[in-house]
Every structure is written in structure tokens, then in C-alpha cells.
C-alpha positions as CSV (number, residue, x, y, z in Angstrom):
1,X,0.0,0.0,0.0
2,X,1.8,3.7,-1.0
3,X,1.7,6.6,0.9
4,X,-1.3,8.2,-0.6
5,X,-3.6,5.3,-0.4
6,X,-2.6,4.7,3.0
7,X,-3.9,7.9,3.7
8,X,-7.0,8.1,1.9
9,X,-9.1,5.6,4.2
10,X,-11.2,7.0,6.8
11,X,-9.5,5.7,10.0
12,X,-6.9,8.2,9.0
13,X,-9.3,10.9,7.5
14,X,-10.6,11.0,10.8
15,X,-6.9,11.1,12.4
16,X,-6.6,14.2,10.5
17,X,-9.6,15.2,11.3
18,X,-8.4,15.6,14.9
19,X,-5.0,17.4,14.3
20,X,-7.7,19.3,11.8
21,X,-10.0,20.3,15.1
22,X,-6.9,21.6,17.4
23,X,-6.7,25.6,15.4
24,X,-10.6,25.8,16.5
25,X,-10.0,24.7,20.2
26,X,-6.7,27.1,20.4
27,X,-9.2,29.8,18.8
28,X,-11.8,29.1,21.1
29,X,-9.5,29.4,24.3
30,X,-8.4,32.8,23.4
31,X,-11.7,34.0,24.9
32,X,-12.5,33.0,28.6
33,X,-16.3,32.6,28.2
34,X,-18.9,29.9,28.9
35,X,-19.8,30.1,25.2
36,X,-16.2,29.7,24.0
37,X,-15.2,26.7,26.6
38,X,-18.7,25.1,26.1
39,X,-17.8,24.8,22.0
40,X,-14.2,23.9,22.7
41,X,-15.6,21.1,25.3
42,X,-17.5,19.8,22.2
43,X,-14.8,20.1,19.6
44,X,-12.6,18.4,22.2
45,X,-15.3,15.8,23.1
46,X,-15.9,14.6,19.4
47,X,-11.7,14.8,18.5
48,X,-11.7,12.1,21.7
49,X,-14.6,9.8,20.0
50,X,-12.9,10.1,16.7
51,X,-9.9,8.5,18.5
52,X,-11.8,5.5,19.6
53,X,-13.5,5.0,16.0
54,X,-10.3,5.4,14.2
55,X,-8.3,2.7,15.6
56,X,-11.4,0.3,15.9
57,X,-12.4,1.1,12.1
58,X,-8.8,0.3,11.1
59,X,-8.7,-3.1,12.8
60,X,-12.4,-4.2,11.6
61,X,-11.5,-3.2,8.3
62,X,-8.2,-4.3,8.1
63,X,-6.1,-0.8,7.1
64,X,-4.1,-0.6,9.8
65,X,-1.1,1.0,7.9
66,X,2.3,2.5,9.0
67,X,1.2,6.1,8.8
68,X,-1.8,5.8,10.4
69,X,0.5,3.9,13.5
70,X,2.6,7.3,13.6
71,X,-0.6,10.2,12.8
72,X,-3.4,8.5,15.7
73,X,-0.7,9.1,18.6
74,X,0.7,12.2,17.0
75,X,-2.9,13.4,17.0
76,X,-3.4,12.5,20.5
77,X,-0.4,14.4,21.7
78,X,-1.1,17.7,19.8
79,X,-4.9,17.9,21.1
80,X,-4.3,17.3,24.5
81,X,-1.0,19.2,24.7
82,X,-2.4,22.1,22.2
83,X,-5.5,22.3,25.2
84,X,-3.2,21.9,28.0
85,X,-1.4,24.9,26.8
86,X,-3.7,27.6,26.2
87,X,-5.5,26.4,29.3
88,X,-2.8,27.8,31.6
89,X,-3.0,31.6,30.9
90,X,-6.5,30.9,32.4
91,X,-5.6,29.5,35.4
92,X,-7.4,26.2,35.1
93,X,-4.0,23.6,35.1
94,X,-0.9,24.3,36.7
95,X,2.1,25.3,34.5
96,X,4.3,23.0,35.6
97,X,2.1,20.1,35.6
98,X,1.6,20.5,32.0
99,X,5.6,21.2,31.5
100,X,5.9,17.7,33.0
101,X,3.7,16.1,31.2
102,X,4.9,17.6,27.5
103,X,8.1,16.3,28.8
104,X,7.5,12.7,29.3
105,X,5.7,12.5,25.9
106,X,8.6,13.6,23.8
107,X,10.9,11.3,26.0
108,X,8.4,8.6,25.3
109,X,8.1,9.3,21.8
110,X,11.8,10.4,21.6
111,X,12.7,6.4,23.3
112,X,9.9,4.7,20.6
113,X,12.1,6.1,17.6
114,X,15.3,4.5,19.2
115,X,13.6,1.5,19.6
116,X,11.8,1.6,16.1
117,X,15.2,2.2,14.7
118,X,16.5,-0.7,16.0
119,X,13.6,-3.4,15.4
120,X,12.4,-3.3,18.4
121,X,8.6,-3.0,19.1
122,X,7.7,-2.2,22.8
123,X,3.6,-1.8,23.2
124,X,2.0,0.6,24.6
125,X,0.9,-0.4,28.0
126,X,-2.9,-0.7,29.2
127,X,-1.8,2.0,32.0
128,X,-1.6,4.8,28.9
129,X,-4.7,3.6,27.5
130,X,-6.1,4.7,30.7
131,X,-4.4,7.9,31.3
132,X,-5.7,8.8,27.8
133,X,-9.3,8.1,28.8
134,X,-8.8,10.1,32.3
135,X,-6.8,12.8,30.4
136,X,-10.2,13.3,27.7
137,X,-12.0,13.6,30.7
138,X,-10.4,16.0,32.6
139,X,-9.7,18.2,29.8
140,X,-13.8,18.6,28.6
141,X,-14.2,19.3,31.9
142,X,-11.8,21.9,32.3
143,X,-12.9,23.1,28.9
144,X,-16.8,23.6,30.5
145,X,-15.1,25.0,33.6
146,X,-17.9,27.2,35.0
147,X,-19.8,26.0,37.9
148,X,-23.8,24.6,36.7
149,X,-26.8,24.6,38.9
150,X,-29.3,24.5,36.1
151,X,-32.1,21.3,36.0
152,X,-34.7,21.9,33.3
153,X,-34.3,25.3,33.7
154,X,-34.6,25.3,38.0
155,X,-31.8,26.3,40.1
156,X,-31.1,23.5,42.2
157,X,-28.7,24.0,44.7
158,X,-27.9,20.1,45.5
159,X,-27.0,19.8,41.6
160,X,-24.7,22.2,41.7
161,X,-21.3,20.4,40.0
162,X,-18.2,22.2,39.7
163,X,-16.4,21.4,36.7
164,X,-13.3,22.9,37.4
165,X,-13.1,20.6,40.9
166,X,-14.0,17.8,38.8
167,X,-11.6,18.7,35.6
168,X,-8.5,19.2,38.2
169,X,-9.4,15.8,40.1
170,X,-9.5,13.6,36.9
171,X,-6.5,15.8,35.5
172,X,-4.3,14.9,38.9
173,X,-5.3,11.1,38.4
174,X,-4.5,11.5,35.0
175,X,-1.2,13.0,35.6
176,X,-0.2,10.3,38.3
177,X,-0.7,7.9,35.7
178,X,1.0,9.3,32.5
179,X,4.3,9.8,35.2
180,X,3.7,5.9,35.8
181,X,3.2,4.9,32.6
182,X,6.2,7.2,31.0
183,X,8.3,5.4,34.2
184,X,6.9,1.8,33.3
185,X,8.2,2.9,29.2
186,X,11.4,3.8,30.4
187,X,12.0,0.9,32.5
188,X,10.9,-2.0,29.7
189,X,12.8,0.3,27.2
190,X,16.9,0.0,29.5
191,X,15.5,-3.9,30.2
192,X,15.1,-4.7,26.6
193,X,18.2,-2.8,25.2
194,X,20.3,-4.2,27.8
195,X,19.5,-7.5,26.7
């Protein structure tokens, strides 16, 4: 399969879809408004789905091809990290959190090249699988951010729900686990080169 047909299926189509989506959430977040974080939530929220249905499409259908392997992560990265980023200036994730955690994914990614180069395959643990689901969540909700009473147009004080409280708690488990998950890549990557 070349290059070009490769790309033309629609697992990747809607990879690129994704890396496609990130200019509208970086637009969005230039305005701190319910409006604006409400659409980027939504933008965000579909760019996650379409990272599900690619790599599920690809298997059933049997396309699974080399640059679809390198554009789905890829994807992954820039959305989150592209959110991460212009999330700071409005105080909703920690600086240095995100500093971190741009860090371990281009040592990660930097360590998968090495290890590409040389023939060796290391998988992707189920730990990253779930940081990536934790990490969707936490970012829609830090997208929504503004506090919601609202039921059927009521004010109801015992459904109020925070999303900032529960963005930053999914974020923090999500952190925990992308440090633990980069740690667990490192230490598989020294055991199988040492070999």
C-alpha cells in the first residue's frame, strides 16, 4: 500500500480530522467565556470519539497501515497538549504540571524512535490507555469549567457540579498515571536494550 492510499481511508481521514479540530480549540481558548469553553468542550469531546472509532475502524477493516500507527498518537499528543497549553493563561492547570507532562511524551516518543530504529517493538501499556481516557475527561471538563446549577431550567442547589473541581481531580489522576506509565516505558525500554 503507498503513501497516498494509505492515507485516503477513513481511520486516518478522521486522524486528521483531529490534528484538523486543534486551530478551533486554540481559537476558542483565546476567549474565557462559557460560550467559547462550552464549544471547545464539544470540539474536544468529538476529537476524543474520533480517537476510539479510528483505531477500531482500522482493525475491523483491516487498514491498519504504517502512517496511520505514527498520525493516531501524534494526534493524541497535539490535542491534548495544544489544550493543555492555552488552558494555563486561564488558570485552570498548573504550569508545571503541563511542563511535566509535555516532557514525558517527547521522552516517550523520543525512546519509541530509538527503539523503532532498531527493530524493536515495545507496546503501549494498558496504564496509557487509561491515562488517555482520564486525560479526555479531565480536559472537557476543564474546557466547561464554570460552575452549573441548572435542571430543566430550576436552580437547584444540590446539583450544583463544579467542573473545574472535577476537571483538576480527573486531570491529577490522570497525571499520576501518564508519570507511571512514562516510568513503566522507560524501565521496559533500559531492560530490553540491555538485553
Amino acid at each position: 500500500m503507498n503513501l497516498r492510499s494509505g492515507l485516503l481511508n477513513l481511520p486516518n481521514i478522521l486522524t486528521l480530522t483531529r490534528i484538523g479540530a486543534i486551530p478551533a480549540i486554540v481559537i476558542l481558548l483565546f476567549y474565557d467565556s462559557p460560550l467559547a469553553g462550552f464549544w471547545a468542550a464539544v470540539i474536544f469531546g468529538l476529537a476524543a470519539i474520533t480517537d476510539w472509532l479510528d483505531g477500531w475502524l482500522a482493525r475491523r477493516w483491516e487498514v491498519v497501515t504504517v502512517l496511520g500507527k505514527f498520525l493516531d498518537p501524534l494526534a493524541d499528543k497535539l490535542i491534548v497538549m495544544a489544550a493543555l497549553i492555552m488552558l494555563i493563561p486561564h488558570g485552570r492547570v498548573p504550569a508545571w504540571a503541563v511542563f511535566l507532562l509535555l516532557s514525558r511524551e517527547m521522552v516517550v516518543t523520543g525512546l519509541r524512535s530509538i527503539a523503532s530504529a532498531e527493530g524493536i517493538v515495545i507496546a503501549a501499556s494498558d496504564l496509557g490507555k487509561y491515562k488517555t481516557i482520564f486525560q479526555m475527561v479531565a480536559i472537557s471538563c476543564l474546557l466547561i469549567h464554570y460552575d452549573y446549577y441548572w435542571f430543566f431550567g430550576l436552580k437547584v442547589e444540590f446539583l450544583h457540579v463544579s467542573m473545574q473541581h472535577a476537571g483538576i481531580f480527573f486531570f491529577y489522576v490522570a497525571f499520576i498515571m501518564t508519570i507511571w506509565s512514562g516510568l513503566d516505558y522507560l524501565i521496559r525500554f533500559f531492560k530490553v536494550i540491555a538485553r
